[in-house]
C-alpha positions in Angstrom: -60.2 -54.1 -144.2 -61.3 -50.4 -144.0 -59.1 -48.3 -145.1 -56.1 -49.0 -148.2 -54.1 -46.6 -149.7 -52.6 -46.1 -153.2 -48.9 -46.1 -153.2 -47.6 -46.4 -157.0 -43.7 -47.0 -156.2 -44.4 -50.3 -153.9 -44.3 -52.9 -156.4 -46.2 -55.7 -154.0 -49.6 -53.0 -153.9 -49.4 -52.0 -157.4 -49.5 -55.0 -160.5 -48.2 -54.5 -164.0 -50.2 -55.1 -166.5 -49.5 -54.7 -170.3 -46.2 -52.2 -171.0 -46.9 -48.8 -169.1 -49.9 -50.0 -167.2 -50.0 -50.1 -163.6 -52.7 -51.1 -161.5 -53.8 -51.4 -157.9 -57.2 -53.7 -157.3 -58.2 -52.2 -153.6 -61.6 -53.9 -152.7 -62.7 -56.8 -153.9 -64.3 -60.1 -152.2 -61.4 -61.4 -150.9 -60.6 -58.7 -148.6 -64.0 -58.0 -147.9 -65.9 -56.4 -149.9 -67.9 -58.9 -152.2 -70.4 -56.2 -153.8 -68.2 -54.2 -155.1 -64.4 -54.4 -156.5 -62.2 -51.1 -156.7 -59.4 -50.7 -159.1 -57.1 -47.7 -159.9 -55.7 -47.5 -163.3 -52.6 -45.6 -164.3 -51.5 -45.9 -167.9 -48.6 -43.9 -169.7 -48.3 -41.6 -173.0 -49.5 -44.0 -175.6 -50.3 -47.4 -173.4 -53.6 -49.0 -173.6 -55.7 -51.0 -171.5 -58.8 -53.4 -172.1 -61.6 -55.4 -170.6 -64.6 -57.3 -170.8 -67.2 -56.2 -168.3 -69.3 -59.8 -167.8 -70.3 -60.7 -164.4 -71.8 -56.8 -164.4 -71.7 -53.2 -165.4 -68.7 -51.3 -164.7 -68.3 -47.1 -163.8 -65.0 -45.2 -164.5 -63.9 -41.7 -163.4 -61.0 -40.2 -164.7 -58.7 -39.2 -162.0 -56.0 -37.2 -164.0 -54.3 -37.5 -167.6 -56.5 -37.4 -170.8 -57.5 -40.1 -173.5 -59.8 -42.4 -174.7 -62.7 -44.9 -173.8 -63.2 -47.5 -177.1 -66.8 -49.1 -176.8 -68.5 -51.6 -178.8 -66.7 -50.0 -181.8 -67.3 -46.3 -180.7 -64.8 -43.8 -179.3 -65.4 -41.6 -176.4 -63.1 -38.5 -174.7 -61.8 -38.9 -171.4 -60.4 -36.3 -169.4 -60.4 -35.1 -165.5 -63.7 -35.2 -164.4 -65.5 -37.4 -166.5 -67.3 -40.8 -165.5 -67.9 -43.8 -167.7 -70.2 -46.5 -167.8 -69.8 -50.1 -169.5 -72.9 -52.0 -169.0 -72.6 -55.9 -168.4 -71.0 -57.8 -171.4 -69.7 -54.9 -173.1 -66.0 -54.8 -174.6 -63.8 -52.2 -173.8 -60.3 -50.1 -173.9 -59.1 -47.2 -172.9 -56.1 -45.5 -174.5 -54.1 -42.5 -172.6 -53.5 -39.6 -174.7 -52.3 -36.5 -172.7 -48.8 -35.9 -171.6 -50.1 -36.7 -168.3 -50.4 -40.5 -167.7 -54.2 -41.5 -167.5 -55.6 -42.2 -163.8 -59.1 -44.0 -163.7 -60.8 -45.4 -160.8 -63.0 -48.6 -161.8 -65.7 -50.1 -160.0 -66.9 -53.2 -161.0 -70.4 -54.5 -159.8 -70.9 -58.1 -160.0 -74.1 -59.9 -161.2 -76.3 -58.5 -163.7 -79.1 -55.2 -162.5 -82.3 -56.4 -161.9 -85.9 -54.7 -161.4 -84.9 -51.2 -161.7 -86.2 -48.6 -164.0 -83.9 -46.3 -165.7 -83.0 -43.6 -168.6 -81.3 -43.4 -171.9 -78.0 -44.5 -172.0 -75.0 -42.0 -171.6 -71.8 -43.5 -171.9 -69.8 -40.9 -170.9 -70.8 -37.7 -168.1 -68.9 -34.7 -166.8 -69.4 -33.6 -163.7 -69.2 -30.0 -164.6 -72.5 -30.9 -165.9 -74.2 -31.9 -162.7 -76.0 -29.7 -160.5 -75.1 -29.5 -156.9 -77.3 -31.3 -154.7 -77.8 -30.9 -151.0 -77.0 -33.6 -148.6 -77.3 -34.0 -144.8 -75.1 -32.0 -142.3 -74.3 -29.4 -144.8 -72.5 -31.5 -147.2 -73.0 -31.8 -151.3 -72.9 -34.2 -153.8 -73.1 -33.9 -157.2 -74.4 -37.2 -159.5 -72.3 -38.8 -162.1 -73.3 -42.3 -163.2 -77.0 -43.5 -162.2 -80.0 -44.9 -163.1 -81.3 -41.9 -165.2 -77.8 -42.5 -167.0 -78.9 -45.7 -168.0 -77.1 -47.7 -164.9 -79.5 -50.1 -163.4 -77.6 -51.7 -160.8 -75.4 -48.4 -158.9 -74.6 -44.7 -158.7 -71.5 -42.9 -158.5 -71.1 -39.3 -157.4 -68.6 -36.6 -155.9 -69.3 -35.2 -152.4 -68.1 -32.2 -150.4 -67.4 -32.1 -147.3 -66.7 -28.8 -145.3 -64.6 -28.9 -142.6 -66.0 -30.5 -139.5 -67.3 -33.7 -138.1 -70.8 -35.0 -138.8 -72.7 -37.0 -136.3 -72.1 -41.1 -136.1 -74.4 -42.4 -138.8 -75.0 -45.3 -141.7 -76.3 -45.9 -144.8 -78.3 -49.2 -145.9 -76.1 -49.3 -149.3 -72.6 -50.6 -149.8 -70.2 -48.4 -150.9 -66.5 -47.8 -152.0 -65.2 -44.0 -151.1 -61.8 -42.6 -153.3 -60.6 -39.4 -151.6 -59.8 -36.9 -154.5 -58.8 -34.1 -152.1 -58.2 -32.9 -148.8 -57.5 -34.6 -145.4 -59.6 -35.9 -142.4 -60.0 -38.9 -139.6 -62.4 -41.4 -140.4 -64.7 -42.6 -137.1 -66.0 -46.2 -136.3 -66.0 -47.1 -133.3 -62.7 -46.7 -131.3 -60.6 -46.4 -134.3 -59.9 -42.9 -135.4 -57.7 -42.9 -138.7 -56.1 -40.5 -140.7 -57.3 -40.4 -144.4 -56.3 -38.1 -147.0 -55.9 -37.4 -150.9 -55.2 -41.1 -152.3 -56.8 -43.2 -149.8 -59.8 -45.7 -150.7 -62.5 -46.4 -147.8 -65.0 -49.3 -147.9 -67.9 -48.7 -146.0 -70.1 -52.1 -146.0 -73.8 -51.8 -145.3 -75.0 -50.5 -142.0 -71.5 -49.8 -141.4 -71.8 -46.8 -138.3 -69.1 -44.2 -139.1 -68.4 -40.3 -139.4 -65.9 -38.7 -142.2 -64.4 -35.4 -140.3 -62.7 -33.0 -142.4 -60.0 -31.8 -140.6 -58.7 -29.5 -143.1 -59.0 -26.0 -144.0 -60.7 -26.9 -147.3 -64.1 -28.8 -148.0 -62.8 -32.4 -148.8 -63.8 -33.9 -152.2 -64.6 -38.3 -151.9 -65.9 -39.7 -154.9 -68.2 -42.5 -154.0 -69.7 -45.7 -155.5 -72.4 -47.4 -154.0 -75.1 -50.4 -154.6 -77.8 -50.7 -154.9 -78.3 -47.5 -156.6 -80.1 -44.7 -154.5 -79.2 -41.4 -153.4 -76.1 -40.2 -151.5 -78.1 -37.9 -149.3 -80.2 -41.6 -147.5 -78.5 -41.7 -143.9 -79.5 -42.9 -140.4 -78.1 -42.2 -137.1 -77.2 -45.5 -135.1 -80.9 -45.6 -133.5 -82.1 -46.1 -136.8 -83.9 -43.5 -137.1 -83.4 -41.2 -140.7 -81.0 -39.0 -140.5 -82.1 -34.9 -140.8 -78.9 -32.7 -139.4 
């Protein structure tokens, strides 16, 4: 599987969990995808969700809806925008707190980070507060959750993508896309899908593909990928890196 697509009202694609929490797992090893599992949260006006993050660390990013992310005895604000990391172990819940239910996609990386060097740890980051990078074929991405956030094993961003079709390429990472806005076709090969706001894309290592944005509006994807790198690493199907 490629390509799934968040659709709250079919009970079969989206579980209940405790009273006013809904949830929709998306990748995970058993559809294949065993680096990385995808889940999208949606609690209501007072309802509360929890886990235990042990097999690895775990990123969130709110998608709409405010509240809060309890940690190890802390409390942290979330609201649209705003990524969260739970390193491996860790305890958590999060509580929605807006008239808005709460939206949060959650990425879970199994196994625990090994052999990479990284920064103090920041639990919670806005991307407000992240300068725009430059990426290949005049895209942008701007960093959330990564190793100078304290987050060994991944790195979680938001890219932009104007309207238009970049040339066929790959990237050596694996990595789980969430489309925030905007519409396109997703290339591999001789399928040429529709995607648009809502719809979750798994692009496994080596994978050769091109996101077009067929839109009037740059498209907004916000992206998880292992091991941790930058967003910008790309190669055209020769192999050779990637400089358009």
């Amino acid at each position: 599987m490629t390509v799934t697509r968040l659709v709250w009202d079919r009970p079969e694609e989206a579980s209940a969990g405790s009273k006013g929490v809904r949830e929709q797992i998306t990748f995970h090893a058993g559809n294949g995808c065993p680096g990385l599992r995808q889940r999208i949260v949606r609690l209501e006006l007072g309802a509360t969700a929890g886990a235990t993050a042990f097999e690895g660390d775990e990123v969130l990013f709110v998608l709409a809806g405010r509240g809060f992310l309890r940690l190890e005895g802390l409390e942290h604000l979330l609201e649209p925008q705003t990524g969260a990391f739970i390193r491996h172990g860790e305890t958590y819940e999060i509580e929605s707190d807006g008239g808005d239910p709460l939206e949060v996609v959650a990425v879970e990386v199994p196994g625990p980070p090994t052999g990479v060097e990284v920064g103090e740890r920041r639990v919670t980051l806005r991307l407000d507060d992240s300068e725009a990078q430059q990426a290949t074929a005049n895209r942008e991405f701007r960093l959330v959750v990564t190793p100078e956030a304290g987050c060994a094993s991944l790195t979680q961003f938001v890219g932009y993508i104007p309207t238009g079709r970049a040339p066929d390429h790959f990237h050596t990472y694996d990595e789980v896309l969430y489309i925030l806005s905007g519409e396109g076709i997703l290339h591999i090969g001789e399928s040429h899908e529709p995607v648009s706001a809502g719809a979750c894309i798994h692009f496994s290592p080596r994978l050769v593909h091109s996101l077009e944005n067929s839109g009037a509006e740059p498209m907004q994807v916000l992206g998880v990928f292992r091991p941790a790198g930058s967003p910008s690493e790309a190669y055209y199907p020769d192999g050779t890196r990637a400089t358009y």
